[in-house]
N, C-alpha and C positions, 0 to 999 in steps of 0.2 A: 652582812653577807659573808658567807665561806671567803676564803682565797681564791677557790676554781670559780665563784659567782662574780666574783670582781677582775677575773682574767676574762669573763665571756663578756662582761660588759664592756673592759677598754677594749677588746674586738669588735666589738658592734660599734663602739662610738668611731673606730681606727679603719674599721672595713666595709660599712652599711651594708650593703644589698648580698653584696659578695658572703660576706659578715654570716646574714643570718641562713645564706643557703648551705655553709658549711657546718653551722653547729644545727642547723633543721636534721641533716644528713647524719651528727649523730648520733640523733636522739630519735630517729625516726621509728626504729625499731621498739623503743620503747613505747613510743605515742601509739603506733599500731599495736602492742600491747594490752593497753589503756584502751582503747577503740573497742577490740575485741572483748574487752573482759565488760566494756559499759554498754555496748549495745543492746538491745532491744532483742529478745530471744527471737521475738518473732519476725525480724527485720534481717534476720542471719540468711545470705543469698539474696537478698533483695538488695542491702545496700553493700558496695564495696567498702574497706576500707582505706583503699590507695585514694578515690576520691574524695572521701573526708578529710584525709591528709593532702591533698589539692588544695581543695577547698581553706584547708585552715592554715597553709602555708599563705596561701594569698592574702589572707585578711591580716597576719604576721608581718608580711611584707608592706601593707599599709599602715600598721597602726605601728612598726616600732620607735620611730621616731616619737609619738608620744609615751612608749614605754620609758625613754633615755631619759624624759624630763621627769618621768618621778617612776623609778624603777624600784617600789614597795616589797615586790617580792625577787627569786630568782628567776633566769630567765627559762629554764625548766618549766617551774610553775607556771609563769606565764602564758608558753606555750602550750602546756598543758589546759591550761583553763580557757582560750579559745579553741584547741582542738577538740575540747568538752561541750562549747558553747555549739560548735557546727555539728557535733555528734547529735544533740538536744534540737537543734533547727533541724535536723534532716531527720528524725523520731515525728517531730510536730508536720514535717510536710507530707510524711508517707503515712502517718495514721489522719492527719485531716483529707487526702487525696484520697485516701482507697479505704472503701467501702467496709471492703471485709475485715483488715485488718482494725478498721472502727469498733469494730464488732467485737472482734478478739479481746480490743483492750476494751471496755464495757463488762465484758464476761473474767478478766482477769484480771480488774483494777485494784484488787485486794495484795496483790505483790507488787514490786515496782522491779526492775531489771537488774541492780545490783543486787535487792537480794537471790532473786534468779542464778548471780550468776558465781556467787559465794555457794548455795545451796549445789550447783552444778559441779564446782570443783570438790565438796564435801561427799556427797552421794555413796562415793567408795567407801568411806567409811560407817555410813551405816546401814546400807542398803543389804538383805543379804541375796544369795542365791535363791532366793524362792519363786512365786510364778510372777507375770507380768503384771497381775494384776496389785499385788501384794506391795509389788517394787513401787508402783504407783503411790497407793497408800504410803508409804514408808518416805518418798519423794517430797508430796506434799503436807505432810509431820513435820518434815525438817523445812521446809519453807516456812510455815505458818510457824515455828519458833523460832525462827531467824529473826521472825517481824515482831516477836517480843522484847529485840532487842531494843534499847535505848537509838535514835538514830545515828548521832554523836558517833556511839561508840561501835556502830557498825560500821558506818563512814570510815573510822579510824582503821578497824580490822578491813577493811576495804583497799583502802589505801596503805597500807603498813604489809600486809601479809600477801596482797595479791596485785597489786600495782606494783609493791615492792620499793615506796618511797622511803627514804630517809627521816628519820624524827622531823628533823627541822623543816624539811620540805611539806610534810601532813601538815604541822602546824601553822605554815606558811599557806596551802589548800585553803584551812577550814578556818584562819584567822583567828586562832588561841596562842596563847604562849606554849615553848618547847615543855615545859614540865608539865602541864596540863597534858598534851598529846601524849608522852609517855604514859602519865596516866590512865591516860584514857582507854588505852593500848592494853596496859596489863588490865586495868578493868572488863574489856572487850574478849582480853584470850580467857578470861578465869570464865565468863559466861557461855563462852563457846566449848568449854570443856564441860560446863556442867551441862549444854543441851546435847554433845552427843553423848554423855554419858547416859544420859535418861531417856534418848532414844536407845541407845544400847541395849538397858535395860528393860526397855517394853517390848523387846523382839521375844 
């Protein structure tokens, strides 16, 4: 672990509860980050994200004591990976509860929400000014080549360019070694350059 990984942990083992409500508080605004960019398009106004981060601070608060006994990743990741986990429970309670949005995902099971949400932040660059219906087609182009990507290596662009994690912390996520993840990284932006270049070019 970094330096600052091994300061957040003799706090935790030195402060417990106290402990993890002060570093939940710094990092909240990233996790609410994280939330927003992994949600479910179509769950956007239905679920909040301050309750997610409720919810996933409670379960934090339960289980760190088992994090101290074998603390594998930083406590970042950590808590990122159970604020992932209630993000994923509350996706599975609101499409098994409601009908319609059963439906939606049925009818749009060919994307899954990060690429959604990579394609959502990209749009500007290759959408042009034409009619709505056009923007549409141009929209769903760049989704369906998003999903050509390797998963790996969208994961990584996922994490790396729009979470905004630190090498070692992706590779800490998605359990590969730090030079794998850089790899994977410059593999990941060389293919996102050649798909909007070629969207670019079909305009």
């Amino acid at each position: 672990m970094t330096e600052s990984a091994n300061d957040e942990l003799q706090q935790l083992q030195a402060g417990g509860v106290d402990a993890i409500a002060d570093l939940f508080s710094n990092y909240r605004d990233q996790l609410e980050h994280m939330i927003g960019f992994r949600m479910d398009q179509r769950l956007r106004g239905r679920i909040d994200p301050s309750d997610v981060l409720q919810e996933a601070y409670l379960q934090m608060a339960k289980r760190v004591d088992s994090y101290l006994e074998n603390p594998g990743v930083s406590f970042y990741v950590w808590m990122r990976q159970l604020t992932y986990q209630t993000l994923i429970d509350q996706h599975r309670l609101h499409f098994r509860s409601k009908r319609g949005l059963g439906q939606e995902v049925r009818r749009n099971s060919s994307f899954n929400a990060t690429t959604y949400s990579i394609a959502g932040m990209l749009e500007g660059h290759v959408t042009s000014p034409s009619g709505a219906m056009q923007r549409e087609e141009e929209k769903e182009r760049l989704h369906m080549a998003l999903e050509t990507m390797d998963d790996i290596d969208r994961e990584v662009l996922a994490l790396r360019h729009f979470e905004q994690l630190p090498n070692k912390q992706v590779a800490e996520v998605l359990g590969i070694g730090i030079t794998a993840a850089s790899n994977r990284y410059v593999r990941a932006m060389s293919r996102l350059g050649e798909i909007l270049t070629n969207l670019g070019n079909d305009d």
